[in-house]
C-alpha positions as CSV (number, residue, x, y, z in Angstrom):
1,X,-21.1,-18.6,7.4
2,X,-20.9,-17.0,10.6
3,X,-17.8,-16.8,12.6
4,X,-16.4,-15.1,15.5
5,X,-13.4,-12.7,14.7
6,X,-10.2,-14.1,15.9
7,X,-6.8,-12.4,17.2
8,X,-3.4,-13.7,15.4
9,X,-2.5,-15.9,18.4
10,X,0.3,-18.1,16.9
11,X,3.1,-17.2,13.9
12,X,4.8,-20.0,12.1
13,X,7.7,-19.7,9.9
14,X,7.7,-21.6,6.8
15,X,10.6,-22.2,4.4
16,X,11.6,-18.9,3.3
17,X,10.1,-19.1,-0.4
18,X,7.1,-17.6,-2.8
19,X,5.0,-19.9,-4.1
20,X,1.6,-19.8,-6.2
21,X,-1.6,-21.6,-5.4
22,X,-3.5,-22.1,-8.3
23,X,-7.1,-22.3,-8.8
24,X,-6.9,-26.0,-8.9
25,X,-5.3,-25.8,-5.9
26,X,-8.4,-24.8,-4.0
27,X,-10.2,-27.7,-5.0
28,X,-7.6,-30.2,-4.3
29,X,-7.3,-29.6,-0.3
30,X,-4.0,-28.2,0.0
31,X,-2.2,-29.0,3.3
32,X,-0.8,-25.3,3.6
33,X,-3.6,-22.4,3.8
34,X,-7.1,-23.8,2.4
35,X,-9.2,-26.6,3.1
36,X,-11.7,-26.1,-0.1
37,X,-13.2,-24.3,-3.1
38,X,-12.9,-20.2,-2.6
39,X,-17.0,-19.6,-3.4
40,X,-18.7,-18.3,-0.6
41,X,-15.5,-17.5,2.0
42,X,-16.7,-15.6,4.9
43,X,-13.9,-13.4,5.8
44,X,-13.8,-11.3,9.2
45,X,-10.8,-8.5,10.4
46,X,-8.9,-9.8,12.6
47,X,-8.3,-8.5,16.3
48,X,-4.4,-7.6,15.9
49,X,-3.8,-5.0,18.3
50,X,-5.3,-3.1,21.2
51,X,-4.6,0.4,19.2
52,X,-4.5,-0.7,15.3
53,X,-3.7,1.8,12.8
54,X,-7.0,0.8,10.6
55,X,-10.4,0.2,11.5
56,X,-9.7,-3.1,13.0
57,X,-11.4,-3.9,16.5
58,X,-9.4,-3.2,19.4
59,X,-8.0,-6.6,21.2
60,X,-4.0,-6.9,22.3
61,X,-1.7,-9.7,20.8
62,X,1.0,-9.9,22.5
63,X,2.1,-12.5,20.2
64,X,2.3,-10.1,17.2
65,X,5.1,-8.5,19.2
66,X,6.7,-12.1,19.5
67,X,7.1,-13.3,15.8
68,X,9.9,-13.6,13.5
69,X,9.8,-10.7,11.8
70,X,10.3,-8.7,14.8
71,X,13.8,-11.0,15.2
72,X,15.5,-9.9,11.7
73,X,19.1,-8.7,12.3
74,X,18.7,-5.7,10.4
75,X,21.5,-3.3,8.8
76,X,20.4,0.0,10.5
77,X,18.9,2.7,8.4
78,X,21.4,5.1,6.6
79,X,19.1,8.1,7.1
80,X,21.6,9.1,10.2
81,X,24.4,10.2,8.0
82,X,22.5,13.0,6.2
83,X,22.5,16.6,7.6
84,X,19.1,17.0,9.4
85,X,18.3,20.0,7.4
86,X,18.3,17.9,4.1
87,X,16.9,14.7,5.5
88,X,13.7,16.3,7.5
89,X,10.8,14.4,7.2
90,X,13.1,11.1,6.2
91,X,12.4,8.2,7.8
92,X,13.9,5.8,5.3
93,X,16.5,6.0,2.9
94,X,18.3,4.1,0.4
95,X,20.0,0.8,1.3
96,X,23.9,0.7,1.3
97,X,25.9,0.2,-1.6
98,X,24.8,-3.2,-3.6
99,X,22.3,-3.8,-1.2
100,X,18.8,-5.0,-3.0
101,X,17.3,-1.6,-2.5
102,X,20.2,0.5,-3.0
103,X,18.6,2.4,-6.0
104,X,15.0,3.3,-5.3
105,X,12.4,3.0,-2.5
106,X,9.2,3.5,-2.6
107,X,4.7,2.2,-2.0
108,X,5.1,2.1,2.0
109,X,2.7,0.2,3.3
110,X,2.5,1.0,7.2
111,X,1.3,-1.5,10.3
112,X,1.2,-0.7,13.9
113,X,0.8,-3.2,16.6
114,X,0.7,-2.5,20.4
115,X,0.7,-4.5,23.2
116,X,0.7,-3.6,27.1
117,X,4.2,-3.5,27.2
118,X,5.8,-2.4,23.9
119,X,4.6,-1.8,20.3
120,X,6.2,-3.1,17.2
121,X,5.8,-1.3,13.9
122,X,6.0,-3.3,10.4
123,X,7.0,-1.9,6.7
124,X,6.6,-3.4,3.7
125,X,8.0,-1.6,0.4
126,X,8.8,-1.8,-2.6
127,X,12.8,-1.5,-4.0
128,X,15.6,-2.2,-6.5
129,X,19.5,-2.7,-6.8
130,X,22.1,-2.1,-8.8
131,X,22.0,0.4,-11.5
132,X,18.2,0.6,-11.2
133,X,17.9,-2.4,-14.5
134,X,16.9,-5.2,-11.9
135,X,13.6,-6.1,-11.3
136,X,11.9,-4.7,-8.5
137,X,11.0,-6.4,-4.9
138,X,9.3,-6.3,-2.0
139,X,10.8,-6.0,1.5
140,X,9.9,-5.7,5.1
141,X,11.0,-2.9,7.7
142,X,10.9,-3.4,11.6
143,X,10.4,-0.4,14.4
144,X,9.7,-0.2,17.7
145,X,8.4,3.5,17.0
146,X,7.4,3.9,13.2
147,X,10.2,6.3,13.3
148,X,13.8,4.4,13.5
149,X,13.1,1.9,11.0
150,X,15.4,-1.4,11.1
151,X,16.2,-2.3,7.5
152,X,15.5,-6.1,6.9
153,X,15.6,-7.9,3.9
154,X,13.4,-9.0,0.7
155,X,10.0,-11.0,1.2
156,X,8.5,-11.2,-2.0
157,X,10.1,-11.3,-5.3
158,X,8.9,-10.6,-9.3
159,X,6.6,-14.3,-10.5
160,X,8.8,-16.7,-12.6
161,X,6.0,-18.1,-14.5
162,X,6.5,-16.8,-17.9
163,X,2.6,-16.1,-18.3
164,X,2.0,-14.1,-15.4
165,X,1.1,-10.6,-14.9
166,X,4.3,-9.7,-11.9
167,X,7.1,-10.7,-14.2
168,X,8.4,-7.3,-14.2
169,X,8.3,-5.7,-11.3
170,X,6.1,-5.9,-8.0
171,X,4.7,-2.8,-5.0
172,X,3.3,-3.7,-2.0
173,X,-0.3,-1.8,-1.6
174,X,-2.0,-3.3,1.1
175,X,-1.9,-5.8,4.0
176,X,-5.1,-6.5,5.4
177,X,-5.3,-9.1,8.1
178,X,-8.3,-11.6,8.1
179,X,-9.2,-15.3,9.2
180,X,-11.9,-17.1,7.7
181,X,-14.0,-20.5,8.4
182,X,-12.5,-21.4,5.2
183,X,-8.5,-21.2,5.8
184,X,-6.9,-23.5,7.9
185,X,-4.7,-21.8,9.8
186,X,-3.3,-21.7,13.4
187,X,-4.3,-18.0,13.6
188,X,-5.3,-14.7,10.9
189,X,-3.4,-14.4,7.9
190,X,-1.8,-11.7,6.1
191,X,-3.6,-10.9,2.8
192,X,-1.4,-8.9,0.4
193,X,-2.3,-7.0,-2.4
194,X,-0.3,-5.8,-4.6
195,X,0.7,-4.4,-8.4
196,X,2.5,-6.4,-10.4
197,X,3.6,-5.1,-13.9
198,X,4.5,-7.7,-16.8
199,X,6.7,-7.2,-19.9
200,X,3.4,-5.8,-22.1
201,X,4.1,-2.4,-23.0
202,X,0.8,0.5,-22.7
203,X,0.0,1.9,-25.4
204,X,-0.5,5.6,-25.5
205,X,-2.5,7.8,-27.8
206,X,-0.6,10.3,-27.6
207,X,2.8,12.2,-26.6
208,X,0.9,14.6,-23.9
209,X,-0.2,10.9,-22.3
210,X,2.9,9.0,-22.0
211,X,4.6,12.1,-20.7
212,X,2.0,12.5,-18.1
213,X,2.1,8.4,-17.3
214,X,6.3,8.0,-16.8
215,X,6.6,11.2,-14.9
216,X,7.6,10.6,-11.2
217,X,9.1,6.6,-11.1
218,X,6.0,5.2,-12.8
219,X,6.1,2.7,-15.6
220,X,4.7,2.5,-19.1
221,X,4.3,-1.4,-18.4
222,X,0.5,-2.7,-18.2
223,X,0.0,-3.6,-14.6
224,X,-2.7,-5.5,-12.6
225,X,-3.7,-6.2,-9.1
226,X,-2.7,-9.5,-7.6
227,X,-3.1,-11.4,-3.9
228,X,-0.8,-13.4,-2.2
229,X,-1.1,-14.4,1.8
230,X,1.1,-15.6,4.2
231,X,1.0,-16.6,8.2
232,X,3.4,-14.5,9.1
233,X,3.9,-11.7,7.0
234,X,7.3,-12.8,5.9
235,X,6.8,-15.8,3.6
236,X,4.2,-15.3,0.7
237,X,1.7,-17.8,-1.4
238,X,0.8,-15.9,-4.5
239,X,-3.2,-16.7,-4.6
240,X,-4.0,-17.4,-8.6
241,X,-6.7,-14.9,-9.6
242,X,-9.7,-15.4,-12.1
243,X,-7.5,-13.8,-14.8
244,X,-5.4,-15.8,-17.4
245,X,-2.2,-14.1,-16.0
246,X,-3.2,-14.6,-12.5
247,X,-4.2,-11.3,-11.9
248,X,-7.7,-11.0,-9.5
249,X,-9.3,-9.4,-12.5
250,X,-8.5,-7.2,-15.8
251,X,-8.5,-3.9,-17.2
252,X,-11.6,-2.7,-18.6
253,X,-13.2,-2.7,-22.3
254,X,-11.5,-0.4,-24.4
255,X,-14.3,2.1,-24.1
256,X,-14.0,2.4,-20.2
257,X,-11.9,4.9,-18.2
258,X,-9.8,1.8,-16.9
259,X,-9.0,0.0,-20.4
260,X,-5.1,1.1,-19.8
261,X,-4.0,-0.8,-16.6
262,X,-5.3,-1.1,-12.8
263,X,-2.5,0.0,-10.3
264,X,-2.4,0.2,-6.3
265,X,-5.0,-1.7,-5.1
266,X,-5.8,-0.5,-1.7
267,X,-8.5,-2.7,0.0
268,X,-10.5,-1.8,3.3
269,X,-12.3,-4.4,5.2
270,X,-15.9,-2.8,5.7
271,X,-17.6,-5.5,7.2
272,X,-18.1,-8.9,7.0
273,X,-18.7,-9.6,3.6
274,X,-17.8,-6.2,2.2
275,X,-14.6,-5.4,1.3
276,X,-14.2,-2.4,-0.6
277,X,-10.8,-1.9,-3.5
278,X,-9.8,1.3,-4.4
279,X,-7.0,0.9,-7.4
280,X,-6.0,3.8,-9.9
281,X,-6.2,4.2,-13.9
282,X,-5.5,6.5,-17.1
283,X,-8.9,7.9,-18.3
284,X,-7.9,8.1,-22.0
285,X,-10.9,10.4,-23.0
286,X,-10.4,12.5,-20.1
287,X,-6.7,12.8,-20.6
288,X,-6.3,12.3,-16.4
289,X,-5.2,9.6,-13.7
290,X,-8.8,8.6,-11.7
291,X,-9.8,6.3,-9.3
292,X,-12.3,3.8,-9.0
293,X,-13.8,1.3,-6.7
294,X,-14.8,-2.3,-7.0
295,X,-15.9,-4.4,-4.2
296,X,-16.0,-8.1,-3.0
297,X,-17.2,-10.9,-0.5
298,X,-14.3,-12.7,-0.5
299,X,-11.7,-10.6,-1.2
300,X,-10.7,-12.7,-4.4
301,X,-13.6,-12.5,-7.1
302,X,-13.9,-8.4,-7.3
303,X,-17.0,-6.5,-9.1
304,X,-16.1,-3.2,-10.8
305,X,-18.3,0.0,-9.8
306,X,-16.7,2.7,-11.3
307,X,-14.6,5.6,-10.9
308,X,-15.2,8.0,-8.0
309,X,-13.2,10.3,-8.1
310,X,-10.9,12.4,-11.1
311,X,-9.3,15.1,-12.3
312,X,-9.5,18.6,-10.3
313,X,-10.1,22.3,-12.0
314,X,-7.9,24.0,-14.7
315,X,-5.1,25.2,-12.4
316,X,-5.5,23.0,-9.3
317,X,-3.0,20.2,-7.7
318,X,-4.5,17.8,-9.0
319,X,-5.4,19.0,-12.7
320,X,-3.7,15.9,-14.1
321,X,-6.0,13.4,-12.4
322,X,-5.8,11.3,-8.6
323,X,-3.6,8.2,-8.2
324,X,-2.0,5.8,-5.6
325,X,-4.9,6.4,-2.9
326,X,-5.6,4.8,0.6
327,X,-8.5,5.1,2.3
328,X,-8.8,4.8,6.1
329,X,-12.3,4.6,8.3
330,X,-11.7,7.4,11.0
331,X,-12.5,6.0,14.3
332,X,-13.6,8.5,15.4
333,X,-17.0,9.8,13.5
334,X,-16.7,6.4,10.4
335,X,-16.4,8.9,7.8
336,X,-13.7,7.9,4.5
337,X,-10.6,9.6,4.7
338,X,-8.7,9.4,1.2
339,X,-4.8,10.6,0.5
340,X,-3.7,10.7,-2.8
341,X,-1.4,11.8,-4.9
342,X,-2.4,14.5,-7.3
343,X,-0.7,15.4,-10.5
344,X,-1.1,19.5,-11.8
345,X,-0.6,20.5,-15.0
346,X,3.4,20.3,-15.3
347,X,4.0,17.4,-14.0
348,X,4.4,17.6,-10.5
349,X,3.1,15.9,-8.0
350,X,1.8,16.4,-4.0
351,X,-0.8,14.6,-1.5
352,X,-4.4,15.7,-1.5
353,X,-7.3,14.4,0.7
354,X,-10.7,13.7,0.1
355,X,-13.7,12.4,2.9
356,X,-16.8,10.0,2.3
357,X,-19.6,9.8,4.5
358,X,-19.7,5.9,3.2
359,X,-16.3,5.1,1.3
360,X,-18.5,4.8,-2.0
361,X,-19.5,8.2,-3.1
362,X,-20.0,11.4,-2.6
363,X,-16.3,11.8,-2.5
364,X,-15.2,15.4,-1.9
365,X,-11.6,17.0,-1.6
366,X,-11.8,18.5,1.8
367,X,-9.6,21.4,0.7
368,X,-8.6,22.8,-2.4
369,X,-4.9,22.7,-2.1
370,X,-2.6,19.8,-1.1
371,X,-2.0,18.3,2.9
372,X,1.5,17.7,1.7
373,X,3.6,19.3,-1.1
374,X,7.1,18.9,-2.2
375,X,10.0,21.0,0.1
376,X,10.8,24.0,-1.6
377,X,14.2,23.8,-0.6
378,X,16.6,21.2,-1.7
379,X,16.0,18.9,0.6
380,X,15.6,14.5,-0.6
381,X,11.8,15.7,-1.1
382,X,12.3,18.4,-3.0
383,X,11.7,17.4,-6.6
384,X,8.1,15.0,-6.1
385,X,5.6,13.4,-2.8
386,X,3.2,10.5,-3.3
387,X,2.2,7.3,-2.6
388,X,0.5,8.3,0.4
389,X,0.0,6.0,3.5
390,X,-2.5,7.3,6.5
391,X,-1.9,6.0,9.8
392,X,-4.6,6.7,12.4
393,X,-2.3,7.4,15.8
394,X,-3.9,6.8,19.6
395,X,-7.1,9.5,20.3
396,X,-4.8,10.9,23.6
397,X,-2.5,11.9,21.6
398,X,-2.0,15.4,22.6
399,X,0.7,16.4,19.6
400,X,-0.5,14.4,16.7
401,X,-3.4,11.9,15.8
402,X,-2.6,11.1,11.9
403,X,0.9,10.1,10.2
404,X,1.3,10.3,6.8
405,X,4.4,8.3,5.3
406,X,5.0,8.6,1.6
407,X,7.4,8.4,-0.9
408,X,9.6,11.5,-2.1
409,X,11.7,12.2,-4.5
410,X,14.8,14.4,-4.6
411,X,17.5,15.7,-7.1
412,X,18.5,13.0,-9.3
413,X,15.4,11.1,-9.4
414,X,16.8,10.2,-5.5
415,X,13.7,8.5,-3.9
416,X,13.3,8.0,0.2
417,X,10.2,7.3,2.4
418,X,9.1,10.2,4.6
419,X,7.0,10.6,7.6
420,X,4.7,14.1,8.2
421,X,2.2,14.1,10.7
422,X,-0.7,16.4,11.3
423,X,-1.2,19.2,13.8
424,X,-3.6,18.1,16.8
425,X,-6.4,16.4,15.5
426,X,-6.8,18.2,12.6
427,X,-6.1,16.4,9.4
428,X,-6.0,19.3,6.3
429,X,-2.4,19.6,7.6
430,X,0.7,17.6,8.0
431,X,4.1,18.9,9.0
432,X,7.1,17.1,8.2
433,X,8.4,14.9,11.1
434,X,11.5,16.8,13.1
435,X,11.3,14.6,16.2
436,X,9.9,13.7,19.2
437,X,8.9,16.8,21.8
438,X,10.3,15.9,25.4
């Protein structure tokens, strides 16, 4: 069904709650988000700012800049206390003492919005309390710059329903921002994705795989992609997926590369109609992380096509296989841009890049050594860098045109989100952020 694409032009704020719409919910006309049955939705990007950081159309909303989330009475960012020569490239630590996400930090997920007057940046993450034992959740950052972030508060927390697939533990992947002839809504919605990781335990093959799995803060839970939308990017409506756990869709047959778990789905709205997923796995026969693609009409009922992209040579960066990617459309020529986070043969891990002339194959790393790697100097990035997030800055930008936020982790398994950005327009090279230049 053809529809014109529509800026966010209204934000409500619901009770402060996650809920889950089922699949009977979509045929029962639910007053909140969908009028009928999901077959056949036609989705379309939504205009949401006049300079978006992803392929979006360019339109201003002024209304984006007007919403609730920009109103949170934050606790400010604890960064500022740290000596500048540790905390380069930090653009935000831990929360305070006993706060939700005083113990780790991580799986940035990075929106700009600009009007003619001001620009509001958004945040979400993942984090977790305490001694690092609780459960972990998702919150929301504000900024007026992308760089002094405003610490809010949580948005989403871990399912309650005893058969679900986010029990454990859920991280923010992407928020892509559509409307549809099919939601009723006031204006676009936020779509979600996410991992959420359950109480079943993977099962390894080996010792050599679980040790390459639970290095950095992975888990050795199963996980699976899930959806949940909201009107305001604050208050969140899981969306019940085909799988029995309510997951979108499963892992693969035991003889495929993706049998173990899917992780970080990362979703880019191609057109209208096709909407591409790019999600992570543990190729058991190859002994490697890989990523694969699937793709979709709706955004809710997925079809698999394969991995895309694995393991590099004997002695490269990423020797130990390609994990937690996002994938960009470059403005400027509509090649793929991919970041990832490449594992080498001990263990460690850094941020590689790879280009696609059509986001589907032909994947190529564009050089043969990582666009960001840990500080050699002990520094809060010093031990691990990944989860990459690519932001596509303004085109008359003289000093930068690409930020790259991530997720690093210092001594004592310490864990922050950074900020590097590249040098001119080029994008094989990202320095860590030091400030602006007056």
């Amino acid at each position: 069904m053809a529809t014109s694409l529509k800026a966010i032009n209204s934000i409500t704020s619901p009770i402060h709650s996650t809920t889950r719409i089922t699949k009977s919910t979509f045929s029962t006309n639910p007053t909140w988000l969908f009028q009928s049955k999901t077959k056949n939705v036609g989705l379309f990007l939504a205009k949401c700012s006049a300079k978006p950081n992803t392929n979006q159309e360019n339109v201003s909303s002024e209304d984006m800049l007007n919403d609730t989330i920009s109103r949170i009475q934050p606790q400010v960012n604890s960064n500022q206390d740290l000596p500048p020569s540790f905390s380069r490239g930090l653009a935000y630590d831990l929360g305070q003492k006993d706060s939700w996400d005083s113990y780790e930090i991580g799986s940035p997920v990075v929106k700009r919005y600009l009007s003619d007057e001001e620009e509001r940046w958004y945040m979400w993450y993942h984090g977790r309390g305490g001694d690092g034992g609780v459960k972990e959740s998702i919150g929301l950052a504000v900024s007026s710059n992308g760089v002094h972030w405003e610490r809010g508060e949580i948005v989403m927390s871990c399912g309650d329903d005893w058969w679900g697939f986010d029990t454990r533990s859920i991280r923010p992947c992407e928020v892509v921002i559509m409307s549809s002839a099919k939601v009723r809504a006031n204006s676009s919605v936020y779509w979600l994705y996410y991992t959420g990781f359950g109480s079943e335990k993977i099962e390894f093959l080996d010792d050599s795989d679980r040790l390459r799995f639970e290095s950095g803060n992975d888990k050795a839970l199963k996980s699976l992609p899930g959806l949940a939308m909201s009107q305001d990017g604050r208050h969140w409506a899981r969306i019940e997926g085909e799988h029995h756990s309510g997951a979108l869709f499963d892992v693969g047959l035991d003889s495929e590369w993706d049998s173990l778990f899917i992780a970080s789905p990362k979703v880019v709205f191609h057109s209208s109609g096709d909407l591409r997923m790019y999600y992570h796995s543990y190729d058991v026969e190859k002994g490697c992380f890989a990523i694969g693609i699937a793709r979709s009409r709706d955004g809710m009922k997925w079809l698999k096509l394969g991995k895309i992209v694995g393991g590099g040579g004997i002695g490269s960066f990423d020797e130990l296989g390609v994990l937690n990617p996002h994938v960009v459309r470059n403005r400027k020529d509509g090649k793929y841009l991919m970041v990832y986070e490449g594992v080498d043969a001990s263990g460690s891990r850094s941020i590689g890049m790879a280009i696609s002339s059509d986001g589907l194959k032909g994947w190529r790393r564009v050089q043969e050594t990582p666009v960001l790697k840990k500080s050699e100097e002990e520094r809060w990035d010093s031990e691990e860098v990944g989860s990459p997030y690519l932001v596509q800055m303004d085109g008359g930008h003289q000093d930068h045109e690409w930020r790259l936020y991530y997720r690093g982790i210092g001594k004592n398994g310490r864990t922050g989100i950074g900020m590097a950005v590249s040098q001119g327009n080029e994008f094989q090279s990202f320095q860590r952020w030091t400030g602006f230049h007056l």
